[in-house]
N, C-alpha and C positions, 0 to 999 in steps of 0.2 A: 566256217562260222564267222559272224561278224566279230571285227576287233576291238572297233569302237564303242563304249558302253551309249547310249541315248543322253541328248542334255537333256535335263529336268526343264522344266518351262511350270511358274508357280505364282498367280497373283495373291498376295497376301496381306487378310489386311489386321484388325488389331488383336492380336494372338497374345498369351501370354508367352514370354520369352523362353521357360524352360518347355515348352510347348515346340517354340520353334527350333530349339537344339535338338530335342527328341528327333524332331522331322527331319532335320539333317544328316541324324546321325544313323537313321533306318535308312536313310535313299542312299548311302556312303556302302553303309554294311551291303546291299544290294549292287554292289558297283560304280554308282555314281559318282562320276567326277568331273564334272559340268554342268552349274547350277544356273538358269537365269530365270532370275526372281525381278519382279518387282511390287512395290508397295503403295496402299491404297489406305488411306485411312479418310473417313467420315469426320466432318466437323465437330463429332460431340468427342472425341478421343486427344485428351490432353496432350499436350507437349512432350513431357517427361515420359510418357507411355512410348509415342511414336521415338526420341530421341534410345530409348532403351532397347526396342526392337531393330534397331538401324544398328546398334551398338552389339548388340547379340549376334548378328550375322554376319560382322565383318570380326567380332573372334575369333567365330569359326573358320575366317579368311573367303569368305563369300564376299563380291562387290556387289549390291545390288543395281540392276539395268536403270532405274528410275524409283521414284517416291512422288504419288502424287496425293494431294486431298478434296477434300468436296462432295457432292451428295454420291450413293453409291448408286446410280441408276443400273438397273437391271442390264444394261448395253456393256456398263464400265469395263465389268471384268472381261467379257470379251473383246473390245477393242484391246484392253491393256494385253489379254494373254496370245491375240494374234501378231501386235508386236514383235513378243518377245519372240514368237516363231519365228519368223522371217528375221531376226536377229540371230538368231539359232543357225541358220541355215540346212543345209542337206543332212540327209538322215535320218534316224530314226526320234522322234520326239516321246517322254514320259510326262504326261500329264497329270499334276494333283495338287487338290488343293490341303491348306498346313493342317488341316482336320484329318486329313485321307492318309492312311500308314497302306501302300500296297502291300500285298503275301502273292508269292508265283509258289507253281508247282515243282518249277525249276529255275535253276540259273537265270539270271535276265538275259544274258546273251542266250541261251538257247532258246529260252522263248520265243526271240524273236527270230531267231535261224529257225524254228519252226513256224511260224506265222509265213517267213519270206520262202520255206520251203512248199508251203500248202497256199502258194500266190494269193494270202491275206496280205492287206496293208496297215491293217488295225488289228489290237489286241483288246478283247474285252474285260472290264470288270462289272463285278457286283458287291453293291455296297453291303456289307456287316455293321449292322449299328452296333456301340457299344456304350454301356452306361452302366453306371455302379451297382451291389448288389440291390438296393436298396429302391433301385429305380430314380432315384431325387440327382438333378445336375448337382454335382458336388463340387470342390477342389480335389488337388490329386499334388502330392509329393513326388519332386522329381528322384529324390534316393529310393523311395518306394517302385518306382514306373506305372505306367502307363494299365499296363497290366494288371497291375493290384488293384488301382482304385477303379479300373472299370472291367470288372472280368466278364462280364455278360455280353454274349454276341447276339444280337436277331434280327427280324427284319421288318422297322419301323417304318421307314422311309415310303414304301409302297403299302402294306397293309396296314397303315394310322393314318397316315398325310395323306394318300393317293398320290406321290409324289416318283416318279423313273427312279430307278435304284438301278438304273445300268449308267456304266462310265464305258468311256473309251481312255484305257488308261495308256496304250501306248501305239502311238500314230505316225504312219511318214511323212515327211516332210511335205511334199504337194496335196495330203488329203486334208480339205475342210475340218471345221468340227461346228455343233451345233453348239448354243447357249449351254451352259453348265455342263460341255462334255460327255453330252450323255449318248448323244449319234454323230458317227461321219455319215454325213447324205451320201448313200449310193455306193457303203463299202459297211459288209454284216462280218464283227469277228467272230472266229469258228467259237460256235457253243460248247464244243467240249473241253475248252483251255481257257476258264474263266477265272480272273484272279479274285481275290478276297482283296474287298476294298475295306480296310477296318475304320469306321469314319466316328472320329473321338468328339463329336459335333456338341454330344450332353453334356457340355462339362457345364461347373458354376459361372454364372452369366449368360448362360444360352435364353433364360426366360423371357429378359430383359432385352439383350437383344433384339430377340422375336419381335416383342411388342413394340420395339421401335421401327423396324422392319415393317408393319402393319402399319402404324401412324402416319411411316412418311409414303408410303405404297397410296395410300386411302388418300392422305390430302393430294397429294400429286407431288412432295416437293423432291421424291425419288420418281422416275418416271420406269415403268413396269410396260410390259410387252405383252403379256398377259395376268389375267390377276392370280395364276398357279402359284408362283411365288407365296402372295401372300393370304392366298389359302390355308397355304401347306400349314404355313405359322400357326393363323387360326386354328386349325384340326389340335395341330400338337396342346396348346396353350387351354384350349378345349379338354382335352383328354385331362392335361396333368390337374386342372381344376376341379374337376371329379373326382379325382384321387390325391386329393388334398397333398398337390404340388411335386407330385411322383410320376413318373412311367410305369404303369400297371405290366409288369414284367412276367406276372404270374398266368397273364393274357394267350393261351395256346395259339392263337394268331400269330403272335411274334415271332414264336420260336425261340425264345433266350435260351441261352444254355452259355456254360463257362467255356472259354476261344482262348488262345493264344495266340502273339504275334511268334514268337517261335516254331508254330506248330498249326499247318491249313487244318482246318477242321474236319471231322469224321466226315466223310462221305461228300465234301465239297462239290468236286466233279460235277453228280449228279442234281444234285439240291441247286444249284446254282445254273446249271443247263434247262430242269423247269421250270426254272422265274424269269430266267431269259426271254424264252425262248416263247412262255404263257402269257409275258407280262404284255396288259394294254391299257393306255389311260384311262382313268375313270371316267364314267359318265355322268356319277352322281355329283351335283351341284351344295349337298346338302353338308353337312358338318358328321364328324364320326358319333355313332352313336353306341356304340359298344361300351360297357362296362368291364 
């Protein structure tokens, strides 16, 4: 079995800080211990925010690889995340971003001694959205966790946004990866070893966000590759509008139901092998129209 746990490789950009402790300290409990991070922040994110987040990670005794700022064009993160790969060097790489809490079935070392046993070079996930009971992006207390304030798991990201809800969360070193992680070209992880991707993406300030996300997407001053990106936003920002500023959770589409990060959820395996395996981008051009 492998002895070496995978470095982490994570571009990150303006998180709240017990947010980023959280994230280090699940990839830690998971065996991680080689972080290479670096940091992206947008023009609109003050000073004292980015100075606080540089200050939170080197607590924790993490160096970050670089800090940069500027518009976040749709390229950024991947230029920045294949960097830090090739800084990384040989091996096995864990890709995720500071929203993305992974859940395995097992050990991360066997995982991947099962991946590298069944001549896989990638390891899949699938996103778990998670959002309050309430459905509304909230705040979250970090003595509380992560868990309390957002106990509801479903699956937003594809059946609201039309948006890939599959990740490649853990890749080897010579395999590519596409924009946001979502394919290596030319290498399928086995569908029946999908991780739960718990992606805490709702929290307070996601609206805002969004909307800025759209603005600069639409004028051009962010440059986009496609306009999915900010679609997806529109869909969401769309939906919680109707639902006067909620995530309609009550929505049998989604599938919510209460998830822990302790504990993969009932019948994972499967549920996750049909979304995979079913999933194809949309065709419809139009905005969600479900109530």
């Amino acid at each position: 079995m492998l002895s070496t746990p995978p470095a982490l490789i994570a571009v990150i950009g303006p998180v709240e800080p017990p947010l980023l402790t959280a994230w280090v300290r699940h990839y830690r409990r998971l065996g991680i211990e080689r972080f290479l991070i670096a940091f992206h922040f947008p023009e609109h994110v003050p000073d004292a925010q980015r100075h606080h987040l540089q200050a939170a990670i080197r607590e924790l005794g993490i160096i970050p690889a670089g800090t940069s700022t500027g518009p976040w064009h749709e390229h950024t993160n991947t230029q920045l995340r294949d960097a830090l790969r090739h800084n990384a060097g040989r091996g096995w790489h864990l890709i995720a971003d500071a929203d993305e809490f992974q859940q395995y079935a097992a050990p991360l070392l066997e995982v991947i001694a099962q991946a590298e046993s069944s001549r896989h070079r990638v390891v899949g996930g699938l996103m778990l959205d998670r959002v309050a009971a309430t459905g509304r992006p909230t705040g979250w207390r970090p003595e509380a966790g992560l868990d309390h304030a957002y106990p509801l798991g479903g699956h937003l990201t594809h059946r609201l946004l039309h948006g890939d809800p599959r990740k490649i969360v853990l890749v080897h070193h010579d395999i590519a990866l596409s924009s946001g992680n979502h394919r290596a070209p030319g290498h399928r992880p086995d569908p029946d070893r999908i991780c739960a991707v718990h992606h805490f993406k709702w929290r307070s300030g996601v609206l805002d966000d969004l909307r800025r996300r759209v603005q600069h997407f639409s004028r051009g001053t962010w440059q986009e590759q496609s306009s999915a990106v900010r679609d997806e936003a529109g869909r969401l920002l769309s939906h919680v509008g109707r639902h006067s500023g909620a995530i309609n959770t009550s929505d049998p589409r989604f599938a919510f139901r209460r998830v822990s990060l302790d504990r993969m959820p009932d019948d994972w395996a499967a549920e996750a092998r049909g979304i995979v395996t079913g999933w194809r981008p949309s065709t419809s051009t139009g905005q969600d129209r479900g109530e």
